[in-house]
C-alpha positions in Angstrom: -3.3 24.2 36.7 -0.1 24.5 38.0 0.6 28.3 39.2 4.2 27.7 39.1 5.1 25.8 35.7 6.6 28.0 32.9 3.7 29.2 30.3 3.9 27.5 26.9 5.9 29.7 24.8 5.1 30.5 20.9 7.4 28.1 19.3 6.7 25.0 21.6 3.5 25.3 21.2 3.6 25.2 17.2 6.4 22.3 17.5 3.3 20.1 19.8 0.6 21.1 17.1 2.8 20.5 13.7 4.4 16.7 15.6 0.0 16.2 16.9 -0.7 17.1 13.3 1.8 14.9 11.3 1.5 12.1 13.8 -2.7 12.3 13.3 -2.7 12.4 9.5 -0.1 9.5 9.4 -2.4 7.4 11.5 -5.7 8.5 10.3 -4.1 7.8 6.8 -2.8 4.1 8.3 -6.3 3.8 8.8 -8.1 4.3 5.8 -6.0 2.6 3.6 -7.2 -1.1 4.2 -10.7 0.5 2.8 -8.5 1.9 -0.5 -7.0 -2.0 -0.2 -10.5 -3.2 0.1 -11.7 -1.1 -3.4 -8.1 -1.9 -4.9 -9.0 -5.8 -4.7 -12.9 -5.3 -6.0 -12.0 -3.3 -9.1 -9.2 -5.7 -10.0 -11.1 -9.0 -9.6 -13.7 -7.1 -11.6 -12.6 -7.8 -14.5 -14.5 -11.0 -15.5 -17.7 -9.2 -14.5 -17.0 -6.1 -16.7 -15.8 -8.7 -19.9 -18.9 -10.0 -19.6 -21.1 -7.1 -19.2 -19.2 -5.3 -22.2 -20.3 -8.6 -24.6 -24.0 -7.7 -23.6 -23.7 -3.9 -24.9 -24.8 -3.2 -28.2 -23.1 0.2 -28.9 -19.3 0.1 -29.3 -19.2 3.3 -28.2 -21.0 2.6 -24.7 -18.1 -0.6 -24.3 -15.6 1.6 -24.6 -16.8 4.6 -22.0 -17.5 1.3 -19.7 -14.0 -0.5 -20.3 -11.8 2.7 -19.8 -14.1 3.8 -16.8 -13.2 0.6 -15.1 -9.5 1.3 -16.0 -9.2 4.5 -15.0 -11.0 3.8 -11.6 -8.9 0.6 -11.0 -5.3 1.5 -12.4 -6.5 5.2 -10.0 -7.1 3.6 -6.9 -3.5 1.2 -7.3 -1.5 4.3 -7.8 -3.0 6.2 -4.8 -2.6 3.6 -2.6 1.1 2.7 -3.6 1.8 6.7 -3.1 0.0 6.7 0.3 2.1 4.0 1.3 5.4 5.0 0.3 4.8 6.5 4.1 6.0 3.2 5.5 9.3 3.7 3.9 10.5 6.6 6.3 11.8 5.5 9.0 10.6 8.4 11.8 7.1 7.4 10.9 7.5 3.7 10.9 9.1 3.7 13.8 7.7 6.6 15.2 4.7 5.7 15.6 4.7 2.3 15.5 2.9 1.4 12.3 2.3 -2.5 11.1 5.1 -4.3 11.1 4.8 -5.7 7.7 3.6 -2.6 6.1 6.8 -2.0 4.3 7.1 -5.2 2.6 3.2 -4.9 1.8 4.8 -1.5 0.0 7.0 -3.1 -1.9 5.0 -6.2 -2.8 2.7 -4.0 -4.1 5.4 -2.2 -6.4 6.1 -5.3 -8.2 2.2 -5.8 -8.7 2.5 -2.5 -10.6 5.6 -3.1 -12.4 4.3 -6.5 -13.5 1.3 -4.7 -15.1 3.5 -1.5 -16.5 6.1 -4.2 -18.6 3.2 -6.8 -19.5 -0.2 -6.8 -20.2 -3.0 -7.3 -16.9 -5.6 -7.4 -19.5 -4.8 -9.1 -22.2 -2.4 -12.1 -21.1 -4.1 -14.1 -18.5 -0.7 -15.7 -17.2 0.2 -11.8 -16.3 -3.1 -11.1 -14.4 -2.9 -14.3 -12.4 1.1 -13.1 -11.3 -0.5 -9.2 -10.5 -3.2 -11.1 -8.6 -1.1 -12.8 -6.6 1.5 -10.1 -5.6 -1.4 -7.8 -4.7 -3.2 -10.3 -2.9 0.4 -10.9 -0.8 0.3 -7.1 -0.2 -2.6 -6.6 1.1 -3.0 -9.3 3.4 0.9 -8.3 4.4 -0.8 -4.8 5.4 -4.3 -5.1 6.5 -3.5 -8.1 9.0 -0.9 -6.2 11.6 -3.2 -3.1 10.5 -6.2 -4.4 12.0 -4.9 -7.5 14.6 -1.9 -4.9 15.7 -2.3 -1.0 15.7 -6.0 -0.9 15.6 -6.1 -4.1 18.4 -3.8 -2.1 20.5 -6.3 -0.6 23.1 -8.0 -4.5 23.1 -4.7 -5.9 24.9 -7.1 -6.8 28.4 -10.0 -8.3 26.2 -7.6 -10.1 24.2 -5.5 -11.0 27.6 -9.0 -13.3 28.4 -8.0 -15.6 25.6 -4.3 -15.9 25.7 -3.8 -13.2 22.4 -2.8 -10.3 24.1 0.7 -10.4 22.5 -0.7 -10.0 19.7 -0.8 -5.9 18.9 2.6 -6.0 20.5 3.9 -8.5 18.3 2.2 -7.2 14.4 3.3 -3.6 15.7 6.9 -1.7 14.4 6.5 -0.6 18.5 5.1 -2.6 20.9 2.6 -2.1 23.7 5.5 -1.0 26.4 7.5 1.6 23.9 9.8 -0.7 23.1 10.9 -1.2 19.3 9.8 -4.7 18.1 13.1 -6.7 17.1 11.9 -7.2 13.4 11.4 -3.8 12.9 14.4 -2.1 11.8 15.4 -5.2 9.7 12.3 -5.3 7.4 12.1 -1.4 6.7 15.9 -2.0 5.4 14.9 -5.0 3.7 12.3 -3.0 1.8 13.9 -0.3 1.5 16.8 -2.3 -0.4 14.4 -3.8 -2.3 12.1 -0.7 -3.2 15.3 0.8 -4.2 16.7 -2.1 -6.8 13.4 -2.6 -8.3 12.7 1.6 -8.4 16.4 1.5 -10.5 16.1 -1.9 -12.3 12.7 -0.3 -14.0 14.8 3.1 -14.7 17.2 1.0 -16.2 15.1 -0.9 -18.8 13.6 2.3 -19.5 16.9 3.8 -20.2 17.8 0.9 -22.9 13.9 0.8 -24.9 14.7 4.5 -25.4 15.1 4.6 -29.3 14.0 1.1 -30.1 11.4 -0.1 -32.6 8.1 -1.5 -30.8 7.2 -4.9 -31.2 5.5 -5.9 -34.5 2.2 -7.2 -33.9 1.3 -10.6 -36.0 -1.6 -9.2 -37.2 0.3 -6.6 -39.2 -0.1 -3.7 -36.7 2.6 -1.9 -34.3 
């Protein structure tokens, strides 16, 4: 230790350990959530499975503990994973500390997967889960790729130098592997952030006008 640098006074040191802090559970978050993305995918291409295993049960009231199990664990595991990543919308941290590039977009991508399945019906109408299965397919390959092939690759740049891909990180990274800011950076967090806010005000919108109207009639006689 140096004798003659200044000790650490109170407040710097809480200012390193709150920015350490933030910056670690960003990160460790970034980390964990292609293994939400991974649980998100299996529950939701599920579905065939569970349709079929529900037509083996004999008990109606064991189907429907089954079907709104699965539900409630799929529809779960989509919400927490859109919240987690509204954290690639704010600019200090997707900047910051250089997150995937196309996390954003994966964000936003992934709003319209939910918006798709809060004004149709996922479960019933096959033509709406194919469109959900796409968008959320789109997202998470938009995430989980510059995830894992840039910020998790980014201590790999002199093994990946060996075959030619060591621009890799760099290049899937908001940041790149010399602090600078990747060129593509600033204009895909405003992209998505245009877009998360038009879709976020075209939904309150339509909300807005069905307030007071009469639900659909179904053919079958019911509401």
């Amino acid at each position: 230790m140096n004798p003659t640098a200044s000790p650490l006074s109170a407040d710097d040191l809480a200012t390193a350990l709150t920015n350490g802090g933030s910056g670690w559970l960003v990160l460790s978050l970034a980390a964990i959530l292609p293994i939400l993305w991974a649980f998100a995918m299996i529950m939701h291409f599920a579905r065939p499975y569970i349709l079929r295993f529900l037509g083996t049960l004999t008990l109606r009231f064991g189907g429907d503990v089954w079907w709104l199990s699965y539900v409630l664990m799929r529809d779960a595991l989509l919400t927490i994973t859109l919240a987690l990543s509204v954290i690639f919308l704010m600019p200090n941290l997707y900047i910051g500390l250089g997150l995937p590039l196309t996390a954003p977009l994966a964000t936003v991508v992934l709003l319209w997967a939910m918006v798709v399945k809060l004004i149709g019906d996922a479960d019933d109408d096959g033509r709406t889960f194919q469109i959900v299965s796409v968008l959320m397919v789109i997202a998470s390959v938009l995430y989980i790729v510059p995830q894992i092939y840039g910020l998790e690759s980014a201590d790999q740049v002199d093994a990946l130098k060996g075959i030619g891909l060591d621009w890799v990180p760099g290049a899937l990274s908001a940041v790149g592997s010399d602090a600078t800011v990747n060129a593509l950076a600033w204009p895909i967090l405003t992209l998505s952030l245009l877009l998360f806010g038009i879709t976020g005000a075209a939904l309150f919108v339509r909300f807005l006008m069905g307030i007071g109207r009469a639900p659909a009639a179904n053919p079958e006689g019911g509401a």
